[in-house]
C-alpha positions in Angstrom: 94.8 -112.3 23.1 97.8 -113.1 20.9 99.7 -116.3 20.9 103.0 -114.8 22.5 100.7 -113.7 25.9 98.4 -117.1 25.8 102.8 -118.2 25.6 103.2 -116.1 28.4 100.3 -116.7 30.6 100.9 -120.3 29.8 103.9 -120.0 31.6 102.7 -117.7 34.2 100.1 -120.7 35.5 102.2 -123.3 35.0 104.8 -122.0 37.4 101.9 -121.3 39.7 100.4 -123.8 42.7 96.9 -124.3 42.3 95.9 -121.6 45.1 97.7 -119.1 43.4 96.2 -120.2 40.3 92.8 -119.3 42.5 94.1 -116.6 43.8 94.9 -114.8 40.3 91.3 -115.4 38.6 89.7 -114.4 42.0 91.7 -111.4 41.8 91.1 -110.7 37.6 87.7 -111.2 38.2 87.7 -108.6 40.7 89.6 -106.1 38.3 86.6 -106.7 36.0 84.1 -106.0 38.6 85.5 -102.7 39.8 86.1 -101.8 36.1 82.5 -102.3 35.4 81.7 -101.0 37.9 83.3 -97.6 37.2 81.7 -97.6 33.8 78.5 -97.1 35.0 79.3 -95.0 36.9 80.1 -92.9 34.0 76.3 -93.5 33.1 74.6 -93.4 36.7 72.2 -91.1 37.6 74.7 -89.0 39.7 76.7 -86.3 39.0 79.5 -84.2 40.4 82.0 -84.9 42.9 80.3 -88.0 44.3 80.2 -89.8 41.0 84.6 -88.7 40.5 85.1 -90.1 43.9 82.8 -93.1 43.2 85.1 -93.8 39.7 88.3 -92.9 41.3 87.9 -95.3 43.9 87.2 -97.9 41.3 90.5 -97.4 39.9 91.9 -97.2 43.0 91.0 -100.5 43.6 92.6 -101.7 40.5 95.4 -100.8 41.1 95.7 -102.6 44.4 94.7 -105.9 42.9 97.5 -105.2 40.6 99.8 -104.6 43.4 98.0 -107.7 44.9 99.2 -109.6 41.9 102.7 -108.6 41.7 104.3 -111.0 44.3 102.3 -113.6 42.3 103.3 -113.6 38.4 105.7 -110.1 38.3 104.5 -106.7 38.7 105.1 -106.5 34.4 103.1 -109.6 33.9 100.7 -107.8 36.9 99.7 -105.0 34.7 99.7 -106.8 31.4 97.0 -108.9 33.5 95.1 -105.9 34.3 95.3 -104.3 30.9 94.0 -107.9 29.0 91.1 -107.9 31.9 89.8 -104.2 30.9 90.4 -104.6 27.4 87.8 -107.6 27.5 85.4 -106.3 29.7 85.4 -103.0 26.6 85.5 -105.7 23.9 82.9 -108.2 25.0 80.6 -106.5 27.7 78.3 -103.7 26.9 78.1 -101.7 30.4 75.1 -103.3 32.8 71.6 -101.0 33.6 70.3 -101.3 36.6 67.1 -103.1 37.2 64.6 -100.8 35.1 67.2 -98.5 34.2 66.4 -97.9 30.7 68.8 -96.2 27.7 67.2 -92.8 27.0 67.7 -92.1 22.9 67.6 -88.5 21.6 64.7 -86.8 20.9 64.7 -86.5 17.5 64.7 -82.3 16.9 62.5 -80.1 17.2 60.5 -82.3 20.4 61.4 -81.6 23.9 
């Protein structure tokens, strides 16, 4: 984050009560979640139509906590909120397996 949004989200809390304060990380933290949550669904097990639905609806949901946020810090500052929230879950989270859920590597040529 550079220092002119840590400026603006400065500003953005300060102008807030503490609920909505609440109310905003409870909501950012659920963008993260569905946006995780969508990534592995680009690595799950399932394919087809199920798994586009299953990632659509994850964005789908993101976009209604953006809506969510709007009344709260500006629908601009709403989706600059979003944006910051993916961008760290692709800069510091590697996308969660499942509970035994291993990588798989390539098998190196010529083995099946």
């Amino acid at each position: 984050m550079n220092e002119q949004q840590c400026e603006t989200l400065t500003t953005v809390a300060t102008s807030l009560s503490p609920c909505q304060v609440s109310e905003v990380a409870r909501i950012r933290q659920q963008i993260d979640l569905e946006y995780a949550a969508a990534q592995r669904g680009l690595t799950g097990l399932s394919s087809g139509t199920a798994r586009h639905d299953f990632i659509n609806q994850r964005y789908a949901t993101i976009g209604e906590c953006a809506q969510r946020l709007s009344p709260l810090v500006g629908e601009d500052e709403a989706w600059e909120m979003v944006c910051e929230t993916i961008e760290q879950c692709q800069t510091h989270k590697q996308p969660s397996l499942a509970p035994g859920q291993q990588t798989t590597k390539p098998h190196p040529q010529g083995e099946v």
